[in-house]
Structure formats: structure tokens, C-alpha cells
Short mmCIF file of the C-alpha atoms (twelve columns), coordinates in Angstrom:
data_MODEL
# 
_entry.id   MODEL 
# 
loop_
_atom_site.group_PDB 
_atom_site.id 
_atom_site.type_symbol 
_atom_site.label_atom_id 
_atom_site.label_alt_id 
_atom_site.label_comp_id 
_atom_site.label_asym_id 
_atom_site.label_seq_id 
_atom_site.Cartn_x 
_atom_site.Cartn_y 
_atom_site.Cartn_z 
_atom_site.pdbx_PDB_model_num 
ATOM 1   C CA . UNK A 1   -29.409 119.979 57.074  1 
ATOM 2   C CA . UNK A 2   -28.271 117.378 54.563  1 
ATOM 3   C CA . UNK A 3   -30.586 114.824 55.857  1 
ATOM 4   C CA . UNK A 4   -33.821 116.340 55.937  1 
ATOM 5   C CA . UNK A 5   -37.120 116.194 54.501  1 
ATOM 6   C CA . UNK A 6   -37.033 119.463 53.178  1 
ATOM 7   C CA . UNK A 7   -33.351 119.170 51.764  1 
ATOM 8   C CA . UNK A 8   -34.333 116.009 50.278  1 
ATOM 9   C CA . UNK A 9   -37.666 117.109 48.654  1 
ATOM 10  C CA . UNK A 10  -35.564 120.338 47.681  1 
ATOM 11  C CA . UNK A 11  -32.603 117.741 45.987  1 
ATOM 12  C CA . UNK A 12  -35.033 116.010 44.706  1 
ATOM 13  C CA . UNK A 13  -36.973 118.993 42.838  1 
ATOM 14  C CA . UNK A 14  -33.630 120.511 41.505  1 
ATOM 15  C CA . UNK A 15  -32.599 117.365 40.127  1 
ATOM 16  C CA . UNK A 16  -35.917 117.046 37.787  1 
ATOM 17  C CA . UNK A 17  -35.359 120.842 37.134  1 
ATOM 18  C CA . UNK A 18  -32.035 119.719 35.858  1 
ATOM 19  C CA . UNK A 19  -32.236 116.787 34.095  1 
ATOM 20  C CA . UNK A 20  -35.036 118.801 32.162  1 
ATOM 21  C CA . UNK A 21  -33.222 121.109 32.055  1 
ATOM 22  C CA . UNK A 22  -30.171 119.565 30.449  1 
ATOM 23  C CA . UNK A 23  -32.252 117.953 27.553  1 
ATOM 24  C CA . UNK A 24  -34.188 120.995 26.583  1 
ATOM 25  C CA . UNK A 25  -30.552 122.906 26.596  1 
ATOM 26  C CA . UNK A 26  -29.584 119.896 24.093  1 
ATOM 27  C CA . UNK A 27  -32.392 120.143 21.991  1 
ATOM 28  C CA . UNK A 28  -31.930 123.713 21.193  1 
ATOM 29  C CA . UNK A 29  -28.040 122.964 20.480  1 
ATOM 30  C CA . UNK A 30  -29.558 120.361 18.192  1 
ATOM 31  C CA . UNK A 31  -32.448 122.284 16.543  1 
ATOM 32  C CA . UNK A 32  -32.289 125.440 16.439  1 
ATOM 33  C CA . UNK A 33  -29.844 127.701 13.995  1 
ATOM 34  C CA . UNK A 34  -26.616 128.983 15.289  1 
ATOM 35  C CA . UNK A 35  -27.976 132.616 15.726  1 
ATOM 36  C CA . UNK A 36  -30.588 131.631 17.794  1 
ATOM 37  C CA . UNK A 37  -28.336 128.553 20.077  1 
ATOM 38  C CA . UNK A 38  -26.535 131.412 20.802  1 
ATOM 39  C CA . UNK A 39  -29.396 133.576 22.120  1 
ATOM 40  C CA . UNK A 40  -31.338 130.863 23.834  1 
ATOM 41  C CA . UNK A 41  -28.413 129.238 25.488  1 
ATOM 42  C CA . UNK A 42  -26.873 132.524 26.747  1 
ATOM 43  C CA . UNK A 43  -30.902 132.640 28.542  1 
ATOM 44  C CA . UNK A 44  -30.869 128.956 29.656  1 
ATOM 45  C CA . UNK A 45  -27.418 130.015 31.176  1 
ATOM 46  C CA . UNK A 46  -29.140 133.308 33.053  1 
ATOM 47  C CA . UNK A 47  -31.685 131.040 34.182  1 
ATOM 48  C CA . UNK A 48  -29.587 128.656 35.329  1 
ATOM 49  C CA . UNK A 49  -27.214 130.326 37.440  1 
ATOM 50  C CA . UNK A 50  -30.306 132.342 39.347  1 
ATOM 51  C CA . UNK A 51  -31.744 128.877 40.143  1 
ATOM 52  C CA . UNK A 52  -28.559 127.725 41.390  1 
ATOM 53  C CA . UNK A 53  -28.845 130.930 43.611  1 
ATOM 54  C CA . UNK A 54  -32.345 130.751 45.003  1 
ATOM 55  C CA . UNK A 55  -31.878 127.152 45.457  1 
ATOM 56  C CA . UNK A 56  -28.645 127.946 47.852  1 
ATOM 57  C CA . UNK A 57  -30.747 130.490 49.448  1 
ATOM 58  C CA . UNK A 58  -33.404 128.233 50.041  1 
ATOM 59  C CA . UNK A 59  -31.590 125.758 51.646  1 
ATOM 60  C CA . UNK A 60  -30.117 128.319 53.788  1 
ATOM 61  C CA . UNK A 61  -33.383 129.025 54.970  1 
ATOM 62  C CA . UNK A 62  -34.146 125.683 55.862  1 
ATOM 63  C CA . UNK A 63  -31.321 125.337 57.832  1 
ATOM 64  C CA . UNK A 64  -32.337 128.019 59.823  1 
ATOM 65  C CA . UNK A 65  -35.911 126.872 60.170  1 
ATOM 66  C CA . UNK A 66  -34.875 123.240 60.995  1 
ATOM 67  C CA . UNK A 67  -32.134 124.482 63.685  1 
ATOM 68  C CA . UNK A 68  -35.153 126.905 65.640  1 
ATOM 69  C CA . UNK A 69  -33.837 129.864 64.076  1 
ATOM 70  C CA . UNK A 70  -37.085 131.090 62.371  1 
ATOM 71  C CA . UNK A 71  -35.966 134.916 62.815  1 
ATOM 72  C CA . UNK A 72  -32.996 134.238 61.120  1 
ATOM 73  C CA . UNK A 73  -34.795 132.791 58.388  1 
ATOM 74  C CA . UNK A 74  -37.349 135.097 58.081  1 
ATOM 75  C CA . UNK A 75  -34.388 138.186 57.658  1 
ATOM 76  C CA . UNK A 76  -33.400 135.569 54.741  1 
ATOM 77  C CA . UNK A 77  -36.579 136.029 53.191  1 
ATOM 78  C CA . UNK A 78  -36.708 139.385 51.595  1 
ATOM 79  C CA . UNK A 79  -33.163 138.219 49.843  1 
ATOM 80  C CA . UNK A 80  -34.785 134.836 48.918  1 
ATOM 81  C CA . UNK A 81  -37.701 136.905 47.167  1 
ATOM 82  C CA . UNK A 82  -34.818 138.525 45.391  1 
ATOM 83  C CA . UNK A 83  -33.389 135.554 44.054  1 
ATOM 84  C CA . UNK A 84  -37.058 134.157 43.019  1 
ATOM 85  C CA . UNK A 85  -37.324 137.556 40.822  1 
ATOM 86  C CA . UNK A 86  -34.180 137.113 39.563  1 
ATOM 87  C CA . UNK A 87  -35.149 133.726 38.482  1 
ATOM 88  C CA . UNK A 88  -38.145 135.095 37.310  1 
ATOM 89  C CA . UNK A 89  -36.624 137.532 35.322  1 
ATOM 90  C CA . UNK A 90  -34.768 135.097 33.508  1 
ATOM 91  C CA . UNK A 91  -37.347 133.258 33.043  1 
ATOM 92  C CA . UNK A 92  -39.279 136.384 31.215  1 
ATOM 93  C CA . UNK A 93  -36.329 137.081 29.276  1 
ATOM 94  C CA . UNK A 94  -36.254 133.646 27.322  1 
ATOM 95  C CA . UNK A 95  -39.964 134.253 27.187  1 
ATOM 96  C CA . UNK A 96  -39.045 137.565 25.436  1 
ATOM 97  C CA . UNK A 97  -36.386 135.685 23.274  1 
ATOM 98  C CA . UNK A 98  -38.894 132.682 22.646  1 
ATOM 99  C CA . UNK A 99  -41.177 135.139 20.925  1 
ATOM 100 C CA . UNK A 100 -38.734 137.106 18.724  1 
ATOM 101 C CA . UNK A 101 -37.805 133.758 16.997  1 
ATOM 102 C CA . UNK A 102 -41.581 132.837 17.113  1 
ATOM 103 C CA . UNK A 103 -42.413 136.313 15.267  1 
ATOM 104 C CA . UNK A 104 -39.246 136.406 12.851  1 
ATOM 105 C CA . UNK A 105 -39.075 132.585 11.563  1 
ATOM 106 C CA . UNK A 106 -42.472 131.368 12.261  1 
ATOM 107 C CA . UNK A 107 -42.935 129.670 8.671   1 
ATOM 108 C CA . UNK A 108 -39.372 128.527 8.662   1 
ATOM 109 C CA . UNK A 109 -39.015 127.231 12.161  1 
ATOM 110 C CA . UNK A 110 -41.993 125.116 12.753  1 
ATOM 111 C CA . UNK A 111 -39.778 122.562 14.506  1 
ATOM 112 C CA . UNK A 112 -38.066 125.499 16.606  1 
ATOM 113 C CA . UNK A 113 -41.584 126.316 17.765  1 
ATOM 114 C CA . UNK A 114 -42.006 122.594 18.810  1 
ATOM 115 C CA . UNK A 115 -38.998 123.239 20.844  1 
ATOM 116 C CA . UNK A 116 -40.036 126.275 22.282  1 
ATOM 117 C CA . UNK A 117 -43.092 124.567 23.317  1 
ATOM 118 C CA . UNK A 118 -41.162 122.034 25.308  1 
ATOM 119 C CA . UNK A 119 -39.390 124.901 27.040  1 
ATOM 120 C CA . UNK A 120 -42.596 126.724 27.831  1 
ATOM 121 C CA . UNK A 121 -43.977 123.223 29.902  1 
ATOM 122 C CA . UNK A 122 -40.654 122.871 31.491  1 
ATOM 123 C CA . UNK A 123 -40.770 127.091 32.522  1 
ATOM 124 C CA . UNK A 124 -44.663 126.493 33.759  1 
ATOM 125 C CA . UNK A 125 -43.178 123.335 35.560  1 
ATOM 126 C CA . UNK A 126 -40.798 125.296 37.174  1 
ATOM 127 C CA . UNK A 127 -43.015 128.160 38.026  1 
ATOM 128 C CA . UNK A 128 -45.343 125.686 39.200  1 
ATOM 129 C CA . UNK A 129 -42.248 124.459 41.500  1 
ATOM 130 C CA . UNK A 130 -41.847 127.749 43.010  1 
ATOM 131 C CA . UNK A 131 -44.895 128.809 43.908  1 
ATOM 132 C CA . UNK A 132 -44.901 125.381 45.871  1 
ATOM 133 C CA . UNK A 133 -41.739 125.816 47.302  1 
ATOM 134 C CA . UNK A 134 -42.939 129.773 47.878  1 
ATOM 135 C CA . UNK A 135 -45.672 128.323 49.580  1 
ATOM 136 C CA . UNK A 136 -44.393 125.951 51.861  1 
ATOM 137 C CA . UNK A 137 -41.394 128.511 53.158  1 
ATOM 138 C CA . UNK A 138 -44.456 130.802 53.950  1 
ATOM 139 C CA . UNK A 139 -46.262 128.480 55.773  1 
ATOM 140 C CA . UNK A 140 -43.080 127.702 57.855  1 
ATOM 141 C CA . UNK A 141 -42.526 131.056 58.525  1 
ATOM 142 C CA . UNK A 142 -46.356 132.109 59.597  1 
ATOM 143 C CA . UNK A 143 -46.097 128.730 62.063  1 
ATOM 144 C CA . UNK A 144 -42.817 130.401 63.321  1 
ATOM 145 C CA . UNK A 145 -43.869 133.997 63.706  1 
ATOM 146 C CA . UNK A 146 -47.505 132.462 65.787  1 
ATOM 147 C CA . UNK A 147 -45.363 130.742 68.048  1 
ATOM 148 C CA . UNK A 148 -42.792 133.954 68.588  1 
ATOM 149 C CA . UNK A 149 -45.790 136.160 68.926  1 
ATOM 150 C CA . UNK A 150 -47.240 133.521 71.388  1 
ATOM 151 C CA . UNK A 151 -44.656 133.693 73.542  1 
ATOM 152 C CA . UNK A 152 -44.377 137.099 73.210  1 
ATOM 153 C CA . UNK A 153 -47.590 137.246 74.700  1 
ATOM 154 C CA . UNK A 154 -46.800 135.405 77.280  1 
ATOM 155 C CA . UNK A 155 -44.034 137.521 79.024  1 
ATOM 156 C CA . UNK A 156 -45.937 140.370 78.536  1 
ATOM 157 C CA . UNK A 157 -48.389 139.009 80.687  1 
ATOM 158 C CA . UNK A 158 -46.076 138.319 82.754  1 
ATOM 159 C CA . UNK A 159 -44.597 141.742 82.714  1 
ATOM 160 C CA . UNK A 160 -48.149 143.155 83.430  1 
ATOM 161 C CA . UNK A 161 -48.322 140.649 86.607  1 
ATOM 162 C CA . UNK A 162 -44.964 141.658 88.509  1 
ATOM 163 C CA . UNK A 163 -45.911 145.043 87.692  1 
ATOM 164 C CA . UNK A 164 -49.322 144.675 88.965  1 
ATOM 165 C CA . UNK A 165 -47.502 143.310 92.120  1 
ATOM 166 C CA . UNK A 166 -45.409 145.874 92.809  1 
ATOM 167 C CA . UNK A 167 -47.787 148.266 92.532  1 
ATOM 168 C CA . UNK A 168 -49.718 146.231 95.450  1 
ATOM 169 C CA . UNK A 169 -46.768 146.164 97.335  1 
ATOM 170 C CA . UNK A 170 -45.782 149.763 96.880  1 
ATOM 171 C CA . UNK A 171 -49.248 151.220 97.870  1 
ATOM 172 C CA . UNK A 172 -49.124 148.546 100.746 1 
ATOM 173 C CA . UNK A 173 -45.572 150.070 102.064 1 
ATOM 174 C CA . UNK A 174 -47.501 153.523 101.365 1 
ATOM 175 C CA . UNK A 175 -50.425 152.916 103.672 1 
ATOM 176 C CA . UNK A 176 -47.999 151.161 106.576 1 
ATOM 177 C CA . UNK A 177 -45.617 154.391 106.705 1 
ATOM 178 C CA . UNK A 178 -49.142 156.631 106.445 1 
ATOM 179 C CA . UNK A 179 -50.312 154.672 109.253 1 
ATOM 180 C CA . UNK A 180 -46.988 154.719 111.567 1 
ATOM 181 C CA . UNK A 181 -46.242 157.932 110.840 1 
ATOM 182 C CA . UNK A 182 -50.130 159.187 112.025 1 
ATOM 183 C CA . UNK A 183 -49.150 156.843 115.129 1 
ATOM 184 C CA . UNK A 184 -45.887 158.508 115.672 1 
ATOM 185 C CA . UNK A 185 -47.160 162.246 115.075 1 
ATOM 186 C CA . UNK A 186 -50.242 161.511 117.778 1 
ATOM 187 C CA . UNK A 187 -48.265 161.202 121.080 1 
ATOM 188 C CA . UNK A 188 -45.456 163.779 119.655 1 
ATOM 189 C CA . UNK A 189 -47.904 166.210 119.461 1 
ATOM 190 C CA . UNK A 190 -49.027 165.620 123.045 1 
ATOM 191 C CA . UNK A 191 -46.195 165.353 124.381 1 
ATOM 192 C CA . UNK A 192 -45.272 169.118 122.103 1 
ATOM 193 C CA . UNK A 193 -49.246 170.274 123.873 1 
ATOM 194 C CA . UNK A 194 -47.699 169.361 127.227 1 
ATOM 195 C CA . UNK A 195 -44.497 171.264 126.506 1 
ATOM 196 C CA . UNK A 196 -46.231 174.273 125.638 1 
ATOM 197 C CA . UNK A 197 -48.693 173.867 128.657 1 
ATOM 198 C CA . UNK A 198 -45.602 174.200 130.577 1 
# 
């Protein structure tokens, strides 16, 4: 929920993200030429909106987690890895855009590159980020899956015991209709010897 140490570490982590974020975004509106604003900000804009994503999806998760719904949370997984590739890819692609201006204008743009250096830190801050935050949702959802496959354990011990009863108390109702019906069939066939006597 809202109020949570892991919402409010999360909050806390997007908000750097963001505020770094925002003055990078400024600097390249400032800095770089026109032709390549427009191809790093359509990137910071791709990046952007897959945070925004993975973040949701991330709190989603916790929500799960904190409410004792780890195997809802760990079905959210797979589509959380999802959204951490697509932030990822993003992430590659103003990589891939970084170096074509890097290769094309390196003489000309020595200030670009100083920029593109400052995006670089804040992309291996952010990668840095979410391995943490990658980390920590694993480690939530190994400590979740021990204790399912704990108590999973459990009843099937269980299980084995009330079978293991039965069985005892099968074979004993076995062995009591073995033994009444040798104590039935002993006079009857007396009495049938008699009969035949006769």
C-alpha cells in the first residue's frame, strides 16, 4: 500500500530517477542541435513511459506481497520482467542514438559528448536501481515460495498420516471379519456334519 516501506523506498527512488531525469531532458533541449533534441528526446520519452510502466507494475507487486498474496505476485513477475526489458530496451536504444551522434559530430560536439556522459551516469544509476529493486522483489518472492513449499510439506505429511491410518484401520476391519467369519463357518459346518450324519 501507500504507506509502506517498500512504496516509500519505491517513491522515493522514482523521484531521484525523475528529477534526474528532468534536468538531463533539459540539458539536451539546451545543448544539443535541433536534429539531435529531436532524436534524444523522442528516446528520453521511450524511456520514460516504460519506467512509468515497470514502476506501476512494481508496485502492484508489492501490494500483493504486503497483502499475503505472494502467488499472485509471483504470476506478476514474468510481466514485470517484461516491463524491465522494455525499459531496458529503451535504455539500449538511446545508447544506440548516444553513439551515432558520438561517431558523426565527435569534433564538433565536444560539449554534446559532455552531455551524453551525464546521461550515461544517470542510465548506470538507473540500471544500478533495478538490479536492486530486481533483487529485492526476488528475495521476497524466494521467502514466499519457502514458506508455500513449507506448508506444502506439511499437509502432505499429513496426507501420508490419515492415509497411513486408514490403512491400519482397514486391515484391522479385515482381520475382525477374517476372524468372525472363521468363528461363524466352524459351528455351521458342524452343525452341516451333523445334518449329513443324519
Amino acid at each position: 500500500g501507500a504507506g509502506t516501506p517498500a512504496y516509500a523506498v519505491s517513491k522515493a527512488a522514482l523521484n531521484a530517477f525523475t528529477a534526474r531525469y528532468d534536468a538531463t531532458r533539459a540539458e539536451v533541449v539546451r545543448n544539443a542541435s535541433p536534429e539531435q533534441a529531436v532524436l534524444l528526446l523522442a528516446k528520453f520519452d521511450e524511456i520514460q513511459n516504460a519506467m512509468l510502466e515497470m514502476t506501476a507494475e512494481a508496485m502492484l507487486i508489492f501490494g500483493y506481497l504486503e497483502t499475503g498474496q505472494a502467488d499472485k505476485a509471483g504470476q506478476r513477475m514474468a510481466t514485470m520482467d517484461r516491463k524491465y526489458a522494455s525499459v531496458h530496451q529503451a535504455l539500449s536504444r538511446l545508447f544506440g542514438s548516444v553513439r551515432t551522434i558520438r561517431h558523426a559530430h565527435f569534433q564538433q560536439q565536444l560539449k554534446a559528448a559532455g552531455l551524453l556522459k551525464a546521461l550515461e551516469h544517470l542510465i548506470l544509476a538507473l540500471a544500478v536501481l533495478m538490479i536492486a529493486g530486481a533483487l529485492w522483489y526476488g528475495s521476497r518472492f524466494y521467502r514466499a515460495a519457502r514458506a508455500a513449499d513449507a506448508e506444502r510439506a506439511e499437509h502432505i505429511e499429513a496426507l501420508s498420516l490419515a492415509r497411513a491410518e486408514a490403512d491400519a484401520a482397514s486391515e484391522a476391519k479385515s482381520r475382525f471379519l477374517g476372524i468372525v467369519s472363521h468363528e461363524i463357518r466352524t459351528p455351521l459346518n458342524k452343525m452341516f456334519l451333523v445334518l449329513d450324519v443324519l
